[in-house]
N, C-alpha and C positions, 0 to 999 in steps of 0.2 A: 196371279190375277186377284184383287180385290175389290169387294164392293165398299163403296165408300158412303160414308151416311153423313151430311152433315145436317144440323137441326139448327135454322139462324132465329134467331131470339126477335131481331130487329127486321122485319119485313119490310123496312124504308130501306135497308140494304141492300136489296135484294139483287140490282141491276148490277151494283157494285161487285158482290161477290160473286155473279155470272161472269163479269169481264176475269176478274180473277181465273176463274177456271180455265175461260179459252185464252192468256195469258201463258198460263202453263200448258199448255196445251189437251185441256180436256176437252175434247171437242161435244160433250151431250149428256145430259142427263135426266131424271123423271122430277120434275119438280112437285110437292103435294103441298096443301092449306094445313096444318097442324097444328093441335093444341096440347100443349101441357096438362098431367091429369091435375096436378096440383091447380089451376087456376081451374082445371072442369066442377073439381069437389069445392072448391072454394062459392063459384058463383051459380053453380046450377044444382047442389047438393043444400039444403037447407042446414041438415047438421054439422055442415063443416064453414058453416057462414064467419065461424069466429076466426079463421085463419086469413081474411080479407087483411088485416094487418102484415099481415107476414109477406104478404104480393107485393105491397105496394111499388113501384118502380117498374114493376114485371110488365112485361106487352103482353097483351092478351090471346094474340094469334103467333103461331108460327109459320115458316116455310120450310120444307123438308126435302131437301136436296139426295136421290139415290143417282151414282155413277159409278159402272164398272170400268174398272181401271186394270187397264193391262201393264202397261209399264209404272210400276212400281214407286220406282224414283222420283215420281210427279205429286208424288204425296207429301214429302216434308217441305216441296217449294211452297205445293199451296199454302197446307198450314201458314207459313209465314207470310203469307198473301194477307190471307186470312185473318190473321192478328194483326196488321196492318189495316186491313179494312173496318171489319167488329169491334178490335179490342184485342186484348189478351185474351183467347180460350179457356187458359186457367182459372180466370175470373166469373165469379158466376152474372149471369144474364146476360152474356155474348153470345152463347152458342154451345152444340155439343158437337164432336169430330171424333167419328172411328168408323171402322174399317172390319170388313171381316173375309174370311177366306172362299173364295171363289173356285168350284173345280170343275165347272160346264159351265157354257155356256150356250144358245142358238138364238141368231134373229141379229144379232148386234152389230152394225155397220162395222163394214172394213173402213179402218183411216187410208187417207190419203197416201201414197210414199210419193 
């Protein structure tokens, strides 16, 4: 079981890459408002006003997608979902995608069978 993290760059995407998950069959996850610290210290930190150049392109909000994932396997489809919908993940300002290891859980809806 793994918790999956994704971070979407583009919050116009947002519906898009929910269809994605129930798609693959992820059926739910915590969605949060998120912001990068780099665009935090750029525009709400006076001393780091100079790295406003270095954003440019950058969206200013994120979306932060958390979903435990029990079956495993539903992870390299997304991805590909994924870069399909955002862009290439390797690229910078699509997105960030990982995962980390799960060893309890409680509270978490039984799937259908």
């Amino acid at each position: 079981m793994k918790l999956m993290v994704f971070v979407l760059n583009d919050e116009e995407l947002l519906e898009r890459v929910l269809e994605a998950y129930t798609e693959v069959g992820i059926p739910g996850g915590t969605i949060l408002d998120s912001e990068g610290m780099g665009r935090f210290l750029t525009y709400e930190i006076p001393l780091f006003a100079g790295f406003q150049r270095f954003m440019k392109g950058n969206k200013p909000y994120n979306k932060t997608i958390f979903s435990v994932i029990r079956d495993e396997s539903l992870i390299p489809k997304l991805r590909e979902l994924l870069n399909e919908v955002v862009g290439d993940l390797e690229e910078p300002g699509t997105g960030i995608l990982f995962t980390v290891p799960v060893d309890w859980t409680v509270g978490l809806a039984e799937e259908e069978k």
